[in-house]
C-alpha positions as CSV (number, residue, x, y, z in Angstrom):
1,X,-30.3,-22.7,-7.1
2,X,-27.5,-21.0,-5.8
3,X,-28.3,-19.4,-1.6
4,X,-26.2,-16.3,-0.5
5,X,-25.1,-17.5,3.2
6,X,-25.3,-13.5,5.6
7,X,-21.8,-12.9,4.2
8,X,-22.7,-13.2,0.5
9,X,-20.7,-16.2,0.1
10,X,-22.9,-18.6,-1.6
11,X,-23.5,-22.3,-2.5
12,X,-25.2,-24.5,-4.1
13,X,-28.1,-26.6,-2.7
14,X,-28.3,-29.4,-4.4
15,X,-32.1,-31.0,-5.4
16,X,-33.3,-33.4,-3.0
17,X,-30.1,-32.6,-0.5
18,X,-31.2,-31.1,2.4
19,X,-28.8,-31.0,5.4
20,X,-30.1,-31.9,8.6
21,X,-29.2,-28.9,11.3
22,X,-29.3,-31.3,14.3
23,X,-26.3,-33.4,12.0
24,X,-24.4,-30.4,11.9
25,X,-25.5,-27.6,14.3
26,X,-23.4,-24.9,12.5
27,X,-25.5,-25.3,9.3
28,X,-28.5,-24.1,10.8
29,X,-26.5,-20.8,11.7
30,X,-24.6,-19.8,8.9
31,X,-23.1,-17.1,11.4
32,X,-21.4,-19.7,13.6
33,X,-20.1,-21.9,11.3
34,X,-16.3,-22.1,10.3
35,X,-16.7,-21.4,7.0
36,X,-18.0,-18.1,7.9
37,X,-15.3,-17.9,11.3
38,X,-12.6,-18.0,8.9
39,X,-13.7,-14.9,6.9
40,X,-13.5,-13.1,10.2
41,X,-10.3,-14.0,11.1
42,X,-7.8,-11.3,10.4
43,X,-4.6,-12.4,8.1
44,X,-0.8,-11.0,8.7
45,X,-1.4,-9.9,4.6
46,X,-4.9,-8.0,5.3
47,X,-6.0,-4.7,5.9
48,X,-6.0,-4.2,9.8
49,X,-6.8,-0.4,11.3
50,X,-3.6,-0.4,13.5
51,X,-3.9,2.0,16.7
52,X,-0.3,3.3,15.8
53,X,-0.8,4.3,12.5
54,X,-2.9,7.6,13.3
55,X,0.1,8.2,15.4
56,X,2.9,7.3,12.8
57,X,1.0,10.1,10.3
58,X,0.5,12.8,12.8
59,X,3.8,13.1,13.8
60,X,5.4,12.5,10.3
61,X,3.3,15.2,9.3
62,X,4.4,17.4,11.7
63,X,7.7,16.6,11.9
64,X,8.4,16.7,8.1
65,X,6.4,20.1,7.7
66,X,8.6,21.8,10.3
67,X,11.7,20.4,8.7
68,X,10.5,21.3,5.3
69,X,10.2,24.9,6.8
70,X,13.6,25.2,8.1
71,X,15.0,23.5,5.1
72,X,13.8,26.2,2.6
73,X,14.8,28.9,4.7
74,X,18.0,28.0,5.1
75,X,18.0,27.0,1.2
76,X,17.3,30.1,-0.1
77,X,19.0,31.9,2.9
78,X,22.2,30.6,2.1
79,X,21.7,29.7,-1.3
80,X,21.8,25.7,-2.0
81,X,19.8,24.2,-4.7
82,X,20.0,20.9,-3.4
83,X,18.6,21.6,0.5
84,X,15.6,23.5,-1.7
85,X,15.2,20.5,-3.2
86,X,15.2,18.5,-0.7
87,X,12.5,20.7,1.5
88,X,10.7,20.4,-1.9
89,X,10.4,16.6,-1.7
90,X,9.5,16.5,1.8
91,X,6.6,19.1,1.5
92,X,5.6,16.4,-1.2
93,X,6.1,13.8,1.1
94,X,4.0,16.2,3.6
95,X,0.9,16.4,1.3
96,X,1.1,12.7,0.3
97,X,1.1,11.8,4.4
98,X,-1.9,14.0,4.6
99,X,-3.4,12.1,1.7
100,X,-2.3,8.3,3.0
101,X,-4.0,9.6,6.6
102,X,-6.9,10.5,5.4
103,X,-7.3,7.2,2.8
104,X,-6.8,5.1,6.0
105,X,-9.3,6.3,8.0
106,X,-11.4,6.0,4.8
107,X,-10.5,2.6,4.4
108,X,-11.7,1.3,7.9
109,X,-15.4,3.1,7.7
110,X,-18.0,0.4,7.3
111,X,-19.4,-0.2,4.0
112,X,-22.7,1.0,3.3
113,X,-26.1,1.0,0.7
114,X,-24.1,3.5,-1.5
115,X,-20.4,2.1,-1.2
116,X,-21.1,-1.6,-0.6
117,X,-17.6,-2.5,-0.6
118,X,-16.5,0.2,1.8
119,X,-14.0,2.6,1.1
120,X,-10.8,1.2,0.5
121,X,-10.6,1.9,-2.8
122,X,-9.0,5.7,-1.1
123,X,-5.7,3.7,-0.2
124,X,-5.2,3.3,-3.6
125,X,-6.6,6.8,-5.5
126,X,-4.2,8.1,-2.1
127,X,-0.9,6.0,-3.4
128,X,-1.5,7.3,-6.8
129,X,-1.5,11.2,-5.8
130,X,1.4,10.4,-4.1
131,X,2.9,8.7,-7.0
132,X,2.0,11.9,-9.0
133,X,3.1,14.5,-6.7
134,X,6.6,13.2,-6.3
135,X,6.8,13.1,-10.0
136,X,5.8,17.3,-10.0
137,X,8.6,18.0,-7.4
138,X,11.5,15.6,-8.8
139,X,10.2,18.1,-12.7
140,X,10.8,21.6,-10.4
141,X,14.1,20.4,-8.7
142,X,15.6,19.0,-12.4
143,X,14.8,21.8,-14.3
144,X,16.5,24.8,-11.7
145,X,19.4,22.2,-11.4
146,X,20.2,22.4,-14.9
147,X,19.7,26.2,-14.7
148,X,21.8,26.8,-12.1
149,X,24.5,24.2,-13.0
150,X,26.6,26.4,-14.9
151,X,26.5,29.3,-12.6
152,X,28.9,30.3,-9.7
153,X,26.6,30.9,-6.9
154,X,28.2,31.1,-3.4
155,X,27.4,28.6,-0.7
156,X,27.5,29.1,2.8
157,X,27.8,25.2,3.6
158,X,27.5,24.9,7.4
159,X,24.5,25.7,8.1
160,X,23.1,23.3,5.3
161,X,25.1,20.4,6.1
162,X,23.4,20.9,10.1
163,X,19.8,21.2,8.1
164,X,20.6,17.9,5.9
165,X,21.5,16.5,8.8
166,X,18.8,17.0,10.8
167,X,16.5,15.8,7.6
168,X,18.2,12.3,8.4
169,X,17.4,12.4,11.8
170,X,13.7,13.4,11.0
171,X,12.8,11.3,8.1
172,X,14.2,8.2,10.0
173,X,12.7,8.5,12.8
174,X,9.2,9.5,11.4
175,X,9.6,5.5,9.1
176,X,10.5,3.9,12.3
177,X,6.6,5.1,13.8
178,X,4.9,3.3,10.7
179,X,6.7,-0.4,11.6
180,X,8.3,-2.8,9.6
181,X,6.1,-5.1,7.9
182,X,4.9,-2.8,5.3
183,X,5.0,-5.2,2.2
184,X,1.4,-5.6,1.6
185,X,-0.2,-2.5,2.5
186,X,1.2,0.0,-0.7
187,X,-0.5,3.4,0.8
188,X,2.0,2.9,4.1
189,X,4.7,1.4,2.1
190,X,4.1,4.5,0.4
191,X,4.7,6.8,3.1
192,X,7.6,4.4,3.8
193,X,9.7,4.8,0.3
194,X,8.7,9.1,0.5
195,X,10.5,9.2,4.1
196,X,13.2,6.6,3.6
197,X,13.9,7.8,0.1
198,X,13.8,11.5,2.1
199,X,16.4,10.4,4.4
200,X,18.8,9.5,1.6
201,X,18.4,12.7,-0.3
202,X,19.3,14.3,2.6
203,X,22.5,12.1,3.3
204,X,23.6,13.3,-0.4
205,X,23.2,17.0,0.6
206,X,25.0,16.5,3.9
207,X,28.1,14.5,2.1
208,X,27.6,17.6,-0.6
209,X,27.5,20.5,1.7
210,X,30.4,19.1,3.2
211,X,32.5,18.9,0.5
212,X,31.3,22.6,-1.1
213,X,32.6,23.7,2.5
214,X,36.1,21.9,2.3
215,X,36.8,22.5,-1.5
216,X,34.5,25.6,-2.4
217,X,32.7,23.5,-5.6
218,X,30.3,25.3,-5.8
219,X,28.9,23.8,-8.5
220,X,28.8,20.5,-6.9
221,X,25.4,21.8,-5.0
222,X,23.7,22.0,-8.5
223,X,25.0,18.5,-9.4
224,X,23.6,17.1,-6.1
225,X,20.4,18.7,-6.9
226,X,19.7,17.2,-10.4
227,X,21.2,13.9,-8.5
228,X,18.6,14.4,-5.8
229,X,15.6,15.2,-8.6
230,X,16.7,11.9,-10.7
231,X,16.6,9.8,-7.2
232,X,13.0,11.2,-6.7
233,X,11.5,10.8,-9.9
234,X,13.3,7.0,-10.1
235,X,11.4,6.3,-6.4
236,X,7.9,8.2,-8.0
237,X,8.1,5.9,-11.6
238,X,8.1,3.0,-9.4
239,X,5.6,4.3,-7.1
240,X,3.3,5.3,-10.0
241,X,3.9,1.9,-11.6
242,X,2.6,-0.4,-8.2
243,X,-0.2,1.9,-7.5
244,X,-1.7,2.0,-11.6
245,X,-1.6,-2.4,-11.5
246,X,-3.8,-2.1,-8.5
247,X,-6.0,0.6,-9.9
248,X,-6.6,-2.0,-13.0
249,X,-7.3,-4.5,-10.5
250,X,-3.8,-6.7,-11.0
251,X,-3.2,-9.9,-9.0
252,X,-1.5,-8.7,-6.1
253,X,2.1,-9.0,-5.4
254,X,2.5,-12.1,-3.5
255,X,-0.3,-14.0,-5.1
256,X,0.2,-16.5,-7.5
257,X,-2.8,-17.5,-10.2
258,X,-1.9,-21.0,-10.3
259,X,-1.7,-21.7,-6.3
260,X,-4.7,-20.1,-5.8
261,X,-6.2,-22.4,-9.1
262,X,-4.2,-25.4,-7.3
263,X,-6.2,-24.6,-3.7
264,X,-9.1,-24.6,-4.8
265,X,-8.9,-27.7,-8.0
266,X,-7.6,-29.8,-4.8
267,X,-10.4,-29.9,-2.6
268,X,-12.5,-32.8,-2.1
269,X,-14.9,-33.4,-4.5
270,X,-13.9,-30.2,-6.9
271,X,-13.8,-31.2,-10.8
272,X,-12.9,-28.0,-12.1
273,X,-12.5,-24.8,-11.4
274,X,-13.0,-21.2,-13.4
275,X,-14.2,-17.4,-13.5
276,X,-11.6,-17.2,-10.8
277,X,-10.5,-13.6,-10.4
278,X,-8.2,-12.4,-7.8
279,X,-7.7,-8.3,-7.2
280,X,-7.2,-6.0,-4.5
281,X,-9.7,-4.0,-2.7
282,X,-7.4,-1.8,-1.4
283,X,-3.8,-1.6,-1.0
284,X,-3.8,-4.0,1.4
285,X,-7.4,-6.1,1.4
286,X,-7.2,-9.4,-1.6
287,X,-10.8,-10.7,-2.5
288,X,-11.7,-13.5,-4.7
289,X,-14.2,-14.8,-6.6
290,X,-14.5,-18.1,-8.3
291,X,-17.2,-20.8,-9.8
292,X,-16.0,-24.6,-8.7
293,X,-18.0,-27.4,-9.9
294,X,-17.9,-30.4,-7.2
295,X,-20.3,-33.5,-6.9
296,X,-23.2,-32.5,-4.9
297,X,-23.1,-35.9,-2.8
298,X,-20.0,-36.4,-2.4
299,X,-19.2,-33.5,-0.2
300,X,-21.2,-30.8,2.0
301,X,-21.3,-27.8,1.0
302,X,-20.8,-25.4,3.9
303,X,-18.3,-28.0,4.5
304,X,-16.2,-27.8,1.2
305,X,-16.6,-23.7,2.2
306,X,-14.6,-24.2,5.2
307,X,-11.9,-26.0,3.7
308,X,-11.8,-23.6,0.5
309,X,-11.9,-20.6,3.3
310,X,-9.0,-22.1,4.8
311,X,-6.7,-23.0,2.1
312,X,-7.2,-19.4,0.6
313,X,-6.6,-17.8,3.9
314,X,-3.5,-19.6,4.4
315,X,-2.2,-17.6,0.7
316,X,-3.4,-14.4,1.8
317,X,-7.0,-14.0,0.3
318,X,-9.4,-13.7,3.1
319,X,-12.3,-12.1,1.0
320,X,-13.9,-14.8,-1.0
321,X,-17.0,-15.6,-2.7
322,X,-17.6,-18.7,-3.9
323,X,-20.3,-19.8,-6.0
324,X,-20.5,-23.6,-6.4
325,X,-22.1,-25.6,-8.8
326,X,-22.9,-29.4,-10.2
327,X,-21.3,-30.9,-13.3
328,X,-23.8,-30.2,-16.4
């Protein structure tokens, strides 16, 4: 009968095996042994509660809220479609850093009776408003593009191209605070795309402010902002379409079915292999479970644990459960 270890990793004790403690010390404390160290041990691909990242919200957050403001006043002020828009997408972006904040501290409270796997399912519900929300702004800044495209409004272009510009300075500086290595964690690579992608709209309404100023197109302010709503709903489709596969529980990106089947199928004393089911429990935390069949004798069990522990830590999957079981 299958024995849940303190982690709820269980084996199978096999009849008539019983391991001796004072053989192996660390099977008489499940706690201590490596099989169980290894689930500890934190992975450059899991979910860690950085100190910085409260920081790297804050201050996006407020930075972005008081560019947002000076960007639509200046946009209506002086009458460019494309600065609105772009104070438009960064009040988004505003509202979806509120929303990735508050998933992440979510995400790091302890499970408990009622949400036994914690709470980073929020990372994930948190990328998909985001998704959603830059989807609703790139809709607004299309439509009054289109409206205002074959009008003749007057643009007083110097004091935009100084806003755009300062929306570069801004949204660069606020993707610098969340790091570099955001590949594996999608509510910060999230936050990431809105400010980066932020930082390029704003480049496009700089170059086109510029030009309005030099040649007097005004028309050309209209055009960048149905270019700018295109770019934004392009960056929100792709967006939407990462955070859906990890709502349906998709292998994660950077997991492949068949190494994972490999790892495990290569063990000592495995014969086969199946139920094996990889997902994410958040947007950046992979579990696994899986049923190997092994000969009992041939191997120990807390043993075979470690090594399985190992080999999947070593792909990124540092959440297992693994239920083993003799040939029938």
């Amino acid at each position: 009968m299958a024995q849940p270890n303190d982690h709820g990793h269980s084996h199978h004790q096999s009849p008539g095996h019983h391991p001796n403690p004072a053989e192996n010390p660390s099977q008489g404390n499940g706690a201590s042994h490596p099989a169980v160290a290894i689930q500890r041990q934190p992975h450059h691909r899991q979910h860690q509660h950085r100190s910085g990242s409260a920081r790297a919200f804050r201050w996006s957050v407020i930075l972005n809220s008081g560019l947002s403001a000076l960007q639509l006043g200046i946009g209506f002020g002086f009458g460019s479609l494309a600065l609105i828009g772009d104070a438009v997408h960064n009040l988004g972006d505003v509202a979806g850093l509120l929303l990735g904040w508050g998933a992440e501290r979510l995400s790091s409270r302890a499970p408990n009776e009622r949400f036994t796997y914690g709470f980073g399912r929020s990372t994930q519900l948190a990328s998909l408003a985001n998704a959603v929300l830059i989807l609703m702004a790139s809709a607004v800044v299309l439509m009054e593009g289109i409206k205002r495209l074959g009008a003749s409004t007057e643009i007083i272009s110097t004091p935009v191209a100084w806003a755009a510009a300062a929306g570069i300075v801004v949204n660069l500086f606020s993707a610098r605070l969340f790091g570099h290595d955001n590949s594996h964690d999608l509510n910060r690579r999230a936050a990431v795309i809105h400010l980066l992608g932020d930082a390029a709209v704003s480049g496009a309404v700089l170059v086109s402010a510029i030009v309005v100023g030099i040649t007097h197109w005004y028309w050309l302010d209209a055009a960048t902002g149905i270019a700018v709503g295109l770019a934004v709903a392009w960056s929100g489709w792709g967006l939407l379409r990462d955070a859906m596969q990890v709502a349906l529980d998709a292998v994660p990106p950077g997991i492949e079915m068949a190494a994972v089947d490999q790892a495990l199928r290569h063990l000592p004393g495995v014969l086969d292999v199946h139920h094996l089911h990889v997902w994410g429990m958040s947007t950046s935390q992979i579990a696994l479970t899986a049923h190997v069949v092994r000969r009992p004798l041939e191997v120990d069990d807390m043993a075979l644990l470690h090594q399985a522990k190992v080999r999947l830590a070593e792909i990124g999957i540092a959440h297992s459960t693994i239920q083993l079981e003799p040939p029938s």
